[in-house]
C-alpha positions in Angstrom: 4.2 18.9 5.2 7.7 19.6 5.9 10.2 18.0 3.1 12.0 16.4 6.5 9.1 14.9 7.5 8.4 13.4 3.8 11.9 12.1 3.9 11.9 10.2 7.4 8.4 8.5 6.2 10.4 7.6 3.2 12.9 6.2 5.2 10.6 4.4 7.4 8.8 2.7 4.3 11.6 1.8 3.2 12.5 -0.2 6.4 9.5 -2.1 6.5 9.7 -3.2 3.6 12.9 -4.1 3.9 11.8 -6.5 6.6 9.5 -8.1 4.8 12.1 -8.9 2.2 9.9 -6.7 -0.3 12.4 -5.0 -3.2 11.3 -1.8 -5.0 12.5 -1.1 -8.7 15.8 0.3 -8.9 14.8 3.5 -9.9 12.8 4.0 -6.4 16.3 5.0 -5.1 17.3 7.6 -7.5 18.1 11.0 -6.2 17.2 14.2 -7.5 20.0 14.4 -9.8 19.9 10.9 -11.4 16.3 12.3 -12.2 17.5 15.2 -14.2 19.9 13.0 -15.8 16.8 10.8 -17.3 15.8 10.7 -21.0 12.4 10.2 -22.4 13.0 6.3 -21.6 11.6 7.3 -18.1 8.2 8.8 -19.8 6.1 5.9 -18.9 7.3 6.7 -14.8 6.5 10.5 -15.2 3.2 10.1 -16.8 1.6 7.3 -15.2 3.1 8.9 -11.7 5.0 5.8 -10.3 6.7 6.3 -7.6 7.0 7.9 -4.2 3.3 9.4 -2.5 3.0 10.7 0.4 0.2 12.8 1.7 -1.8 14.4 5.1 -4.7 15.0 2.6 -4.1 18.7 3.3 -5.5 18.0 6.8 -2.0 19.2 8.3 -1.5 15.9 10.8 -0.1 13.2 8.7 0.5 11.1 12.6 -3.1 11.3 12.4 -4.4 11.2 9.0 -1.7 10.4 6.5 -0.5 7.2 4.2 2.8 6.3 2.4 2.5 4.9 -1.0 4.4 4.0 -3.4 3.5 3.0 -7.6 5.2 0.4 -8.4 2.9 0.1 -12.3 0.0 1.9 -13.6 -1.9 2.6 -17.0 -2.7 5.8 -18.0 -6.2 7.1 -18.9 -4.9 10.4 -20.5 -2.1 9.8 -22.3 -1.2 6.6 -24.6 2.1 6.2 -23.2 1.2 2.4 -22.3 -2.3 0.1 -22.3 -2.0 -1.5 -19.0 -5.8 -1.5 -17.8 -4.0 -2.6 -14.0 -1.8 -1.0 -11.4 -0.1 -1.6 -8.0 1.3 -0.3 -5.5 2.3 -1.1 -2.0 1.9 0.8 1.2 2.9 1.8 4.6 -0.2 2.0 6.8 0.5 3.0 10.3 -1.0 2.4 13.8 -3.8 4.8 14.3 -2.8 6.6 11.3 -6.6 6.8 9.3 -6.7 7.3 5.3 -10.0 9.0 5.3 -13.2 7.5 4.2 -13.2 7.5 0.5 -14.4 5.5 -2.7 -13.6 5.2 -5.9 -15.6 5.4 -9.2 -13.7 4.0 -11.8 -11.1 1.5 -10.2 -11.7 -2.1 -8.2 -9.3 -2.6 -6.1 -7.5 -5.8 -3.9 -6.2 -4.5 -0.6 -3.6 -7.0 1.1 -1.8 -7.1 4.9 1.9 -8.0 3.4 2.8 -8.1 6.6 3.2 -6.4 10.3 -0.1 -5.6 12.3 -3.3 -6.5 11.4 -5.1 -3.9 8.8 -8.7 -2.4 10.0 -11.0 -1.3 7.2 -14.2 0.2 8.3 -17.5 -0.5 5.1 -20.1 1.3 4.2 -21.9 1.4 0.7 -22.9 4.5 -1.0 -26.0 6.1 -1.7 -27.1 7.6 -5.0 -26.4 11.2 -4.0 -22.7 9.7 -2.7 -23.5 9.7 1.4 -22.9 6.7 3.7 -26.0 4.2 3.5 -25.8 3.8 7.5 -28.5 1.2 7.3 -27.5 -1.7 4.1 -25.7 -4.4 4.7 -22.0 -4.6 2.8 -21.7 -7.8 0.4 -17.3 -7.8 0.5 -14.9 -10.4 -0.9 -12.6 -11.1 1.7 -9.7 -13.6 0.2 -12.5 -15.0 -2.6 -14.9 -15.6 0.3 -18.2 -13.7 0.1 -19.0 -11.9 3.9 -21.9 -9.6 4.6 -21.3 -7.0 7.3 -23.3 -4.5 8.9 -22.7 -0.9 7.8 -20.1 0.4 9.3 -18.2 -2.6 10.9 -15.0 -3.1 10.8 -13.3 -5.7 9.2 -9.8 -6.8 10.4 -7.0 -8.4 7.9 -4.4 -10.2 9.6 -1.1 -10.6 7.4 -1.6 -12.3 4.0 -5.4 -11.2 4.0 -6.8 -9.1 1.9 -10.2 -7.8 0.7 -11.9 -7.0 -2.5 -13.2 -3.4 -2.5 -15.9 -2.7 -5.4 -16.6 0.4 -6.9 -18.5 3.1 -4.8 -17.7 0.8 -1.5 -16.6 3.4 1.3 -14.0 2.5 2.9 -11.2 3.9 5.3 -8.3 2.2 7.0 -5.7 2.1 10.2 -3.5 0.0 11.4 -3.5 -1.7 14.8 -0.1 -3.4 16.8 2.0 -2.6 14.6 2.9 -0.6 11.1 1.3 -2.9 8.2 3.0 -3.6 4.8 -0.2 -2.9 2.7 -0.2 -4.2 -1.2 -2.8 -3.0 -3.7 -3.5 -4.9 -6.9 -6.4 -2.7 -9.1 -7.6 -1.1 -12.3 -5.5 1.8 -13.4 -5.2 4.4 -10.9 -6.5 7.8 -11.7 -5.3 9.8 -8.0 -6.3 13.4 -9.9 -10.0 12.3 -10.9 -11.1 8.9 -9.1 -11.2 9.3 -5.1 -14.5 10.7 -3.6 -13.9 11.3 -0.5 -16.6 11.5 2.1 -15.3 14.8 3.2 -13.7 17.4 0.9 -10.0 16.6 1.7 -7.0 17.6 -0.7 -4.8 14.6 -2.4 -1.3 15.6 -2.3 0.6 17.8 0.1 1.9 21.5 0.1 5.5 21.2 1.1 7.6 23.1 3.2 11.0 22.8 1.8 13.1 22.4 5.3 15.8 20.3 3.7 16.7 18.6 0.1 14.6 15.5 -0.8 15.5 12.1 -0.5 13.2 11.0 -3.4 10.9 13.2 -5.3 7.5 12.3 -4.9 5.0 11.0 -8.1 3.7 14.5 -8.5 7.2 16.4 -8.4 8.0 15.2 -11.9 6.6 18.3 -13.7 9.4 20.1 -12.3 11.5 17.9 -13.9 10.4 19.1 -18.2 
């Protein structure tokens, strides 16, 4: 991805959530040099990678298939910098734009519209050897209300829905009318070790540096020491 096309999603994110009256730490804002100026009292951000994400899962069309994040708290499963066992983070989901079909191993997760369009999750369970079960029914918690779908439908969240998504539960997601202010409430993230995705697909982006960043993103702080 180019670093001007990073910077206008971040810009774009920030927008939204502006709209839906949702602040960020204050720290969300800091430039590159307000980052180099940063002690070890930032640790917990650098090693629990809070903050700014943004990725085309190496798939070179983030219009297509791309997401905005941003980690707003996380644990740490590596390093004892903190014992949260919870994160969250909030996201900009956009219309049409697909995060792949993926689950998770370790971490449970909450997904909730915030606000905008209405999000559209698409279920399938896994099988042992990690395929798509194209035949089994999907048990979900949507809002603490237990609904069985068939595989593969759909499931829409208008805003202030949300949905329960259990471990090895496939799951990919758009949005539709308009770009949706997406909240996630889980177990500690692990983004380096935890995602299967259905199709081999790369996590983080290669950047092309086209202009100076806005806001380094959560995997950028090695570069800092």
């Amino acid at each position: 991805m180019k670093r001007s096309q990073i910077n206008e999603n971040i810009r774009l994110a920030k927008k939204l959530m502006a709209a839906h009256h949702f602040i960020l730490p204050q720290w969300a804002y800091w430039s590159l040099d307000d980052w180099q100026k940063a002690g070890p009292e930032v640790r917990e951000i650098k090693e629990s990678m809070l903050g700014w994400d943004i990725t085309d899962f190496g798939l070179g069309d983030f219009a297509k298939q791309g997401l905005t994040l941003f980690t707003i708290r996380n644990g740490n499963l590596a390093k004892s910098v903190n014992e949260k066992t919870y994160a969250e983070k909030i996201m900009m989901v956009q219309v049409n734009q697909i995060t792949p079909m993926h689950f998770h191993w370790s971490k449970m997760e909450d997904i909730i519209n915030r606000g905008g369009g209405v999000l559209a999750i698409q279920l399938y369970n896994s099988t042992p050897d990690e395929d798509l079960d194209k035949t089994g029914d999907v048990k979900v918690s949507i809002d603490g209300i237990e609904h069985t779908v068939k595989a593969g439908d759909i499931v829409k969240l208008e805003p202030g829905d949300s949905i329960t998504l259990t471990r090895g539960l496939y799951h990919k997601f758009w949005a539709e009318k308009a770009n949706c202010l997406v909240g996630e409430v889980s177990m500690v993230n692990d983004d380096t070790k935890d995602n299967r995705f259905h199709e081999p697909l790369g996590r983080f982006p290669e950047i092309e540096e086209d202009e100076p960043p806005l806001h380094l993103l959560c995997n950028e702080y090695p570069v800092l020491g």
